[in-house]
N, CA, C and O atoms as a GROMACS GRO file, in nm:
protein
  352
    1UNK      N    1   0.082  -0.118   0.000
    1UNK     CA    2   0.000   0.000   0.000
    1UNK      C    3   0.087   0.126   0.000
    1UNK      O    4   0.057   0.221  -0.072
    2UNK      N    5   0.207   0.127   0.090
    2UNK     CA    6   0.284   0.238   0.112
    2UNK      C    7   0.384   0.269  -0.074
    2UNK      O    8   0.425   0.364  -0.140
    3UNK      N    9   0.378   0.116  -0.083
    3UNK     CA   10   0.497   0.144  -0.242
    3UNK      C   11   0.356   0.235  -0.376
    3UNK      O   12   0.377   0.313  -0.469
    4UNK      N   13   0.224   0.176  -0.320
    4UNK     CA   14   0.149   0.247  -0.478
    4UNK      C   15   0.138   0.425  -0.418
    4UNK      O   16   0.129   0.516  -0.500
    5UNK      N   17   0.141   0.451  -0.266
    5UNK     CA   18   0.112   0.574  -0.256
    5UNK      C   19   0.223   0.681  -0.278
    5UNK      O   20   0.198   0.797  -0.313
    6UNK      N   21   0.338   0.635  -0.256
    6UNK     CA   22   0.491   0.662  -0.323
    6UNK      C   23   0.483   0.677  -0.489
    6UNK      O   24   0.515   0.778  -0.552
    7UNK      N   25   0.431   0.551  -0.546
    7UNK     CA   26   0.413   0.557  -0.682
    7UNK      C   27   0.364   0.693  -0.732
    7UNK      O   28   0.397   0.767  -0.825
    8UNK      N   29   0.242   0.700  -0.605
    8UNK     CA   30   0.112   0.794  -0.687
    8UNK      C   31   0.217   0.931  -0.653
    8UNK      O   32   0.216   1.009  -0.749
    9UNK      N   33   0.285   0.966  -0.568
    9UNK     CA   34   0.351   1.091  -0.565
    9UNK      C   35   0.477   1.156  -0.635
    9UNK      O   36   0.507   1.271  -0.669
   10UNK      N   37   0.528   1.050  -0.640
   10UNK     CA   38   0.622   1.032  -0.759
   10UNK      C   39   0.589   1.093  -0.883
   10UNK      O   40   0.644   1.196  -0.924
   11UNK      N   41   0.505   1.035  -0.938
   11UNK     CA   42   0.455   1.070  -1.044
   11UNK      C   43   0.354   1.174  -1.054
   11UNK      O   44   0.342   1.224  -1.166
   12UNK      N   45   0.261   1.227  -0.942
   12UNK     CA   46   0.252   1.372  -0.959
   12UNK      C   47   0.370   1.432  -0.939
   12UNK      O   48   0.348   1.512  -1.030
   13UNK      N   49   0.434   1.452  -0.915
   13UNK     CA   50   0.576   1.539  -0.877
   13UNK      C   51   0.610   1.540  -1.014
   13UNK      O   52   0.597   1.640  -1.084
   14UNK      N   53   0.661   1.409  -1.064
   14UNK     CA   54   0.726   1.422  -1.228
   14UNK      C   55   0.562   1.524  -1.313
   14UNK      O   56   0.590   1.590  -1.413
   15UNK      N   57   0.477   1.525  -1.286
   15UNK     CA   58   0.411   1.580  -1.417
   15UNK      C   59   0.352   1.725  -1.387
   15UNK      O   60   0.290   1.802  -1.461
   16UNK      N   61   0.390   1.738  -1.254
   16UNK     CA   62   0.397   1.911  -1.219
   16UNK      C   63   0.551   1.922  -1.222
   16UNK      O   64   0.573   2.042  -1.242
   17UNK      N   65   0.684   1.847  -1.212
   17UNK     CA   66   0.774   1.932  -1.332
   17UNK      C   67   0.766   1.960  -1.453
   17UNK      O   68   0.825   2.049  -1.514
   18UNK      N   69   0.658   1.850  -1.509
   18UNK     CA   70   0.634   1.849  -1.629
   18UNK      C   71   0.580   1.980  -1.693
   18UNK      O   72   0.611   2.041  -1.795
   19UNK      N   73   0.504   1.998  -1.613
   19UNK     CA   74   0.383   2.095  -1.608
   19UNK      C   75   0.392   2.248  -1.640
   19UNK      O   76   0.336   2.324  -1.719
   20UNK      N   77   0.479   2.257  -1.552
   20UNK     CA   78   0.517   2.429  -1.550
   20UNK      C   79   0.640   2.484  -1.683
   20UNK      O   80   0.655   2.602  -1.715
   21UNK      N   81   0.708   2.378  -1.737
   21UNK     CA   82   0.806   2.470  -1.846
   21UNK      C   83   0.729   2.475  -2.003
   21UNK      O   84   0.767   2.549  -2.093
   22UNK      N   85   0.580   2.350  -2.016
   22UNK     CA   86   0.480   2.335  -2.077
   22UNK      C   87   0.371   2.449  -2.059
   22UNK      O   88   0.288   2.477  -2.146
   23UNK      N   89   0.384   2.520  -1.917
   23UNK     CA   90   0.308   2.651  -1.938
   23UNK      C   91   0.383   2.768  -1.947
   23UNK      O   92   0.333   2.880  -1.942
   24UNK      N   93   0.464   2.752  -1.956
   24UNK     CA   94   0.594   2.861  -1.980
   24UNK      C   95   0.619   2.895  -2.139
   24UNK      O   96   0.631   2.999  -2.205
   25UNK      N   97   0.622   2.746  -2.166
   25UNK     CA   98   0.619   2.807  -2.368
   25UNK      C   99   0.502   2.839  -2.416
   25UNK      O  100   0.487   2.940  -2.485
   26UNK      N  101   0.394   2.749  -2.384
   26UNK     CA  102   0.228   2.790  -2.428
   26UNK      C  103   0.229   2.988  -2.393
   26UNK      O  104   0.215   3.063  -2.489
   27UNK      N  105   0.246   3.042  -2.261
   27UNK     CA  106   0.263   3.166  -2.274
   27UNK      C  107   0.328   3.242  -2.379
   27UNK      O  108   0.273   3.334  -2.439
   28UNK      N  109   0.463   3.197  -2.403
   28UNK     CA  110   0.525   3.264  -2.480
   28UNK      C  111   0.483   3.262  -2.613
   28UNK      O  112   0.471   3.368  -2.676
   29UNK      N  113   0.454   3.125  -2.676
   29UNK     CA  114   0.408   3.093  -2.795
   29UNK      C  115   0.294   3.211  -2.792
   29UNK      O  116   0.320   3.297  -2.877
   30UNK      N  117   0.190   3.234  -2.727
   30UNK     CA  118   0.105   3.311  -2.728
   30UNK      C  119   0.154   3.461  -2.784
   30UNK      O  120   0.121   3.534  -2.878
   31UNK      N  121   0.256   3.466  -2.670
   31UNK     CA  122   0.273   3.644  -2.677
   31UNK      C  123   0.349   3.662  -2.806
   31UNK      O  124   0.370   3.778  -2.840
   32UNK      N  125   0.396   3.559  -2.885
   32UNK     CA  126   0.442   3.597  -3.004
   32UNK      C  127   0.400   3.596  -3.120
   32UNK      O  128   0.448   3.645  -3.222
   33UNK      N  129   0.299   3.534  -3.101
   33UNK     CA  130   0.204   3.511  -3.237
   33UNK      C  131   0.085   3.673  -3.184
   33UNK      O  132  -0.024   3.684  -3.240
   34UNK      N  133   0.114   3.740  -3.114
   34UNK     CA  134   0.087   3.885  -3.094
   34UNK      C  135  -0.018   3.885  -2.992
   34UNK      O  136  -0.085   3.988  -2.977
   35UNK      N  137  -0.044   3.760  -2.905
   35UNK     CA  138  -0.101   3.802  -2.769
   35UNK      C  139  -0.233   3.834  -2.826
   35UNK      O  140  -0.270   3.813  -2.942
   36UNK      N  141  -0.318   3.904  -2.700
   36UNK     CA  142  -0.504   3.898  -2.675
   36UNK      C  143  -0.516   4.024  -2.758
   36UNK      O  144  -0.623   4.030  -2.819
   37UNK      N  145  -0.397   4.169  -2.784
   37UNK     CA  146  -0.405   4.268  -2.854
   37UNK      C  147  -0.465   4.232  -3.018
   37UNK      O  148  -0.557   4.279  -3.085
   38UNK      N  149  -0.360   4.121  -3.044
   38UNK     CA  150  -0.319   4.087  -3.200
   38UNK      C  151  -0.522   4.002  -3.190
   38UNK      O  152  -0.616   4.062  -3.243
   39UNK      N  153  -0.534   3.922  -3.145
   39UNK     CA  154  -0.626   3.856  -3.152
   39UNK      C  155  -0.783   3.969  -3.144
   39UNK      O  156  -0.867   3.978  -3.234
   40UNK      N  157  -0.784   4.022  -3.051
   40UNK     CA  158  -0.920   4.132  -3.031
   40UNK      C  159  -0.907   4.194  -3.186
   40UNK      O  160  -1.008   4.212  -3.254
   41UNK      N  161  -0.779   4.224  -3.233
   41UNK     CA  162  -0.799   4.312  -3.343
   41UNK      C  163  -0.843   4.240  -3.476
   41UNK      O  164  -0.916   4.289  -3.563
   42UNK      N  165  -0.783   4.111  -3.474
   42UNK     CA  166  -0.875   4.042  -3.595
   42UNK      C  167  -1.008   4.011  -3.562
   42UNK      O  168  -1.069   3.969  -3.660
   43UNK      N  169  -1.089   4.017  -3.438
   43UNK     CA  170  -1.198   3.972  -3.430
   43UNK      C  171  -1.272   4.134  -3.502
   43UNK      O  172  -1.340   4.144  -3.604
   44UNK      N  173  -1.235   4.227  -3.419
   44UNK     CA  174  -1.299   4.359  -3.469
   44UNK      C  175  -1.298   4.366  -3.608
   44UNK      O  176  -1.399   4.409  -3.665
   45UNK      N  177  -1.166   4.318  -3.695
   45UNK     CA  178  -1.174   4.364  -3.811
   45UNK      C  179  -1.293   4.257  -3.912
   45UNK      O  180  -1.370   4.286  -4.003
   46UNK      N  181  -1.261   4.128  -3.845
   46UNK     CA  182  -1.336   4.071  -3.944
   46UNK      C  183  -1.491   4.056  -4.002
   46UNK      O  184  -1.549   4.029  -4.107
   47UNK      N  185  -1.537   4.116  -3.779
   47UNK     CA  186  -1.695   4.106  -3.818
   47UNK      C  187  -1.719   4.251  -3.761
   47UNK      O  188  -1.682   4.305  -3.657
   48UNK      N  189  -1.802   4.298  -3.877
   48UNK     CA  190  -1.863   4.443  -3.779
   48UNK      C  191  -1.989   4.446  -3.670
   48UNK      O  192  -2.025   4.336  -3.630
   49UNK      N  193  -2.034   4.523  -3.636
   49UNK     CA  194  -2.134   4.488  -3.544
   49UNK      C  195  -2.254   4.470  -3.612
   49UNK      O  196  -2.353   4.445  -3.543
   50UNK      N  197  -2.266   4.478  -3.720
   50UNK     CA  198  -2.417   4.497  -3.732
   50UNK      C  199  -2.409   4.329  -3.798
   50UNK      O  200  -2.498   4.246  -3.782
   51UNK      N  201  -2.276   4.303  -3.878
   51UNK     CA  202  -2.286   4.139  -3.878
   51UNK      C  203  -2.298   4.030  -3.798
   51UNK      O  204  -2.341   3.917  -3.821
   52UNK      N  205  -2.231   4.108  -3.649
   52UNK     CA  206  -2.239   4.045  -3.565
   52UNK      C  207  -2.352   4.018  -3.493
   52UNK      O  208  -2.355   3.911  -3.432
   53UNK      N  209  -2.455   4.099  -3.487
   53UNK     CA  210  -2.598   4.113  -3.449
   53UNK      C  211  -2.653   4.063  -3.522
   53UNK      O  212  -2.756   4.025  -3.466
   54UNK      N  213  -2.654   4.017  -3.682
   54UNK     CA  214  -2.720   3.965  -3.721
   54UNK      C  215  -2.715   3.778  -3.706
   54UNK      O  216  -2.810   3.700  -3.713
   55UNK      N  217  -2.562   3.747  -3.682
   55UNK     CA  218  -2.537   3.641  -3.702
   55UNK      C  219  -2.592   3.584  -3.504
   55UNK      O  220  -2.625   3.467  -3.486
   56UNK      N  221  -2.591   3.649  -3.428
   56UNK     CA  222  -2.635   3.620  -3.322
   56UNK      C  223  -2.830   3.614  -3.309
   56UNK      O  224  -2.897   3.533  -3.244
   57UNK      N  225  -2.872   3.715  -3.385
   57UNK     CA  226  -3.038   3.707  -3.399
   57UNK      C  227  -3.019   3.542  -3.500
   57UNK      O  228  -3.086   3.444  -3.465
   58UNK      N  229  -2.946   3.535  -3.590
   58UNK     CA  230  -2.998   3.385  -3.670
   58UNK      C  231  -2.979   3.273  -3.592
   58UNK      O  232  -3.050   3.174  -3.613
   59UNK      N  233  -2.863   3.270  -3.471
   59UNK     CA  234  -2.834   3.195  -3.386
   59UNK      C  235  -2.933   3.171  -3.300
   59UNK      O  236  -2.958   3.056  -3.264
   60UNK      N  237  -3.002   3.281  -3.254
   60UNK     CA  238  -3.077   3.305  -3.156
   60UNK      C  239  -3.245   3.208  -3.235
   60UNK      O  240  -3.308   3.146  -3.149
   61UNK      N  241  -3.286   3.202  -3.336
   61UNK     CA  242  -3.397   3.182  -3.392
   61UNK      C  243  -3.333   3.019  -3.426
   61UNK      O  244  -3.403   2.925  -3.391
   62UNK      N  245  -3.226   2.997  -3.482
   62UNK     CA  246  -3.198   2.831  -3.442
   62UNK      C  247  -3.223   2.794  -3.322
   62UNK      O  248  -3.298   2.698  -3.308
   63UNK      N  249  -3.176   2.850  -3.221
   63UNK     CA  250  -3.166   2.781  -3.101
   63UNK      C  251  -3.314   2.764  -3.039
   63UNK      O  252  -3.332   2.679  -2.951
   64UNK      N  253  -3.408   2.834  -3.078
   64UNK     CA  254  -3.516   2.825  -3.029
   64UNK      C  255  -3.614   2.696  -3.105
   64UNK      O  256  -3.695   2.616  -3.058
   65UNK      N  257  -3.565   2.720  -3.241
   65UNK     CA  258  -3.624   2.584  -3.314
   65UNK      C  259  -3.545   2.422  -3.252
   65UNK      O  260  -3.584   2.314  -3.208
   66UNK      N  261  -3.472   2.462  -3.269
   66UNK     CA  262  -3.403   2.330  -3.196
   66UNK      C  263  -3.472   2.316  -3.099
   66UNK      O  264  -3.559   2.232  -3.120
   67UNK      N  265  -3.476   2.366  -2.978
   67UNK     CA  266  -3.550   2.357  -2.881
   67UNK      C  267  -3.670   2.343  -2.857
   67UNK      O  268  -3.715   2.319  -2.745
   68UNK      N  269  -3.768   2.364  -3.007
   68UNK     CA  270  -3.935   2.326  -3.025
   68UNK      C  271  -3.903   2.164  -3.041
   68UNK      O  272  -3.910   2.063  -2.971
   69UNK      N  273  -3.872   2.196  -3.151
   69UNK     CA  274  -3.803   2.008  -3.177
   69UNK      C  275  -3.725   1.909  -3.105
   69UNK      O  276  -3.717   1.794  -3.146
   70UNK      N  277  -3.656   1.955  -2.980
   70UNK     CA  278  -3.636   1.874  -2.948
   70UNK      C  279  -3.778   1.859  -2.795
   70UNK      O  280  -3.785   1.760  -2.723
   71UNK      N  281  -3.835   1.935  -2.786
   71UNK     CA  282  -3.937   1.915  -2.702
   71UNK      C  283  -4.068   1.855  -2.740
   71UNK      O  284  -4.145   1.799  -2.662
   72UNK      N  285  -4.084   1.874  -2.873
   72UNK     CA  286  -4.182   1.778  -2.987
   72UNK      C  287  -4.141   1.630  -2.944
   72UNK      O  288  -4.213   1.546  -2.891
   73UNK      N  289  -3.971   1.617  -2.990
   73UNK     CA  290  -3.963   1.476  -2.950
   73UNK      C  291  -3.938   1.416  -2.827
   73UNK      O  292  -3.926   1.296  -2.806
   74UNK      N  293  -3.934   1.492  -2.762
   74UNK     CA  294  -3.914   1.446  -2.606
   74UNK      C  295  -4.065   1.396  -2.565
   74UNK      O  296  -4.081   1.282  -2.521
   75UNK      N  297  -4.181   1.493  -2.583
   75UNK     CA  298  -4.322   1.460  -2.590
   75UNK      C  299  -4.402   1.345  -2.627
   75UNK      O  300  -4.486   1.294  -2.551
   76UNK      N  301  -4.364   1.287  -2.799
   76UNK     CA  302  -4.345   1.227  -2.899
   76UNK      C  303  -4.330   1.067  -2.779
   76UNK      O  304  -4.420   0.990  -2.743
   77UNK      N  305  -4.200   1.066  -2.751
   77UNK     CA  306  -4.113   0.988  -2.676
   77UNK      C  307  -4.211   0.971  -2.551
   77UNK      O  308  -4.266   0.861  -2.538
   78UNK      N  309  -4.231   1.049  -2.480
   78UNK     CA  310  -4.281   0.977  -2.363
   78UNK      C  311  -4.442   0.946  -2.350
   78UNK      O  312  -4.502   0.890  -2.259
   79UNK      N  313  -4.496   1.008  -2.491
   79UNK     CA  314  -4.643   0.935  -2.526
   79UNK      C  315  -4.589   0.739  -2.515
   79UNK      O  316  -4.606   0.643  -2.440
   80UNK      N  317  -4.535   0.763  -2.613
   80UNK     CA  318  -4.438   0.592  -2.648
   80UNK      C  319  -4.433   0.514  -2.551
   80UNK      O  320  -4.493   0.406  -2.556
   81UNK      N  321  -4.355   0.553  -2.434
   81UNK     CA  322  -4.332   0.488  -2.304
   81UNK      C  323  -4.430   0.473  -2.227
   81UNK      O  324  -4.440   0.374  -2.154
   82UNK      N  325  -4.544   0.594  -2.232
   82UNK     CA  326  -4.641   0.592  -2.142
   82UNK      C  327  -4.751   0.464  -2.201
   82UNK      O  328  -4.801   0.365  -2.146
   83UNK      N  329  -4.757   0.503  -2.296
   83UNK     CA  330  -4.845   0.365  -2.375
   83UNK      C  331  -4.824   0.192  -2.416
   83UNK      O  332  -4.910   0.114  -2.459
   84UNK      N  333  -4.694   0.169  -2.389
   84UNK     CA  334  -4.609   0.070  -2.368
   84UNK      C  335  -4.626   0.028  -2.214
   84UNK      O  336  -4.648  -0.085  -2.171
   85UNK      N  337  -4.610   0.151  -2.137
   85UNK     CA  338  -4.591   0.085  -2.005
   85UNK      C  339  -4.818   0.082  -1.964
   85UNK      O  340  -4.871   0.055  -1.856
   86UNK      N  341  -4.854   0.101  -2.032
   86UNK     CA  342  -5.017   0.076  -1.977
   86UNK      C  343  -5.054  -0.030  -2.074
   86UNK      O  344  -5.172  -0.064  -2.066
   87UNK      N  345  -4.972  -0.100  -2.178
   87UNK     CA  346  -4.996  -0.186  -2.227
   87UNK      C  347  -4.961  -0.340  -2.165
   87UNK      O  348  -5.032  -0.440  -2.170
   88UNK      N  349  -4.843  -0.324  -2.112
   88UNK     CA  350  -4.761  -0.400  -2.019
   88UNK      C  351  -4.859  -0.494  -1.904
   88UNK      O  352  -4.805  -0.564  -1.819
   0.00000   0.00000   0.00000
């Protein structure tokens, strides 16, 4: 029991050394490919707001159909079960 709980520490130890020089380049990699600046600015450039409002109202009118339909079949579904189980 004492050798697997050794095991188990061991090896967290190895993968939090692991850990930290793996978040050390992920940072850097970041800040060189131009960081949250470089990134905000392609989001601004690519969509304007009024595209962006629109593409969120079309989102917004999927999500609500999805959600008729999947409550149609959820309905659908437990007619099924309910009539199965009074057939039973």
């Amino acid at each position: 029991m004492e050798a697997v709980t050794l095991l188990i520490a061991v090896t967290a130890l190895i993968l939090g050394i692991l850990a930290v020089p793996a978040l050390i380049l992920a940072i850097l990699a970041f800040r060189r490919t131009g960081g949250a600046a470089d990134l905000k600015r392609q989001v601004e450039s690519t969509t304007s707001s009024l595209d962006l409002k629109k593409q969120v109202e079309f989102l917004a009118s999927m999500a609500d159909s999805l959600r008729e339909k999947t409550a149609d079949a959820l309905d659908r579904l437990e007619k099924s079960i309910r009539k199965s189980e009074k057939g039973e």
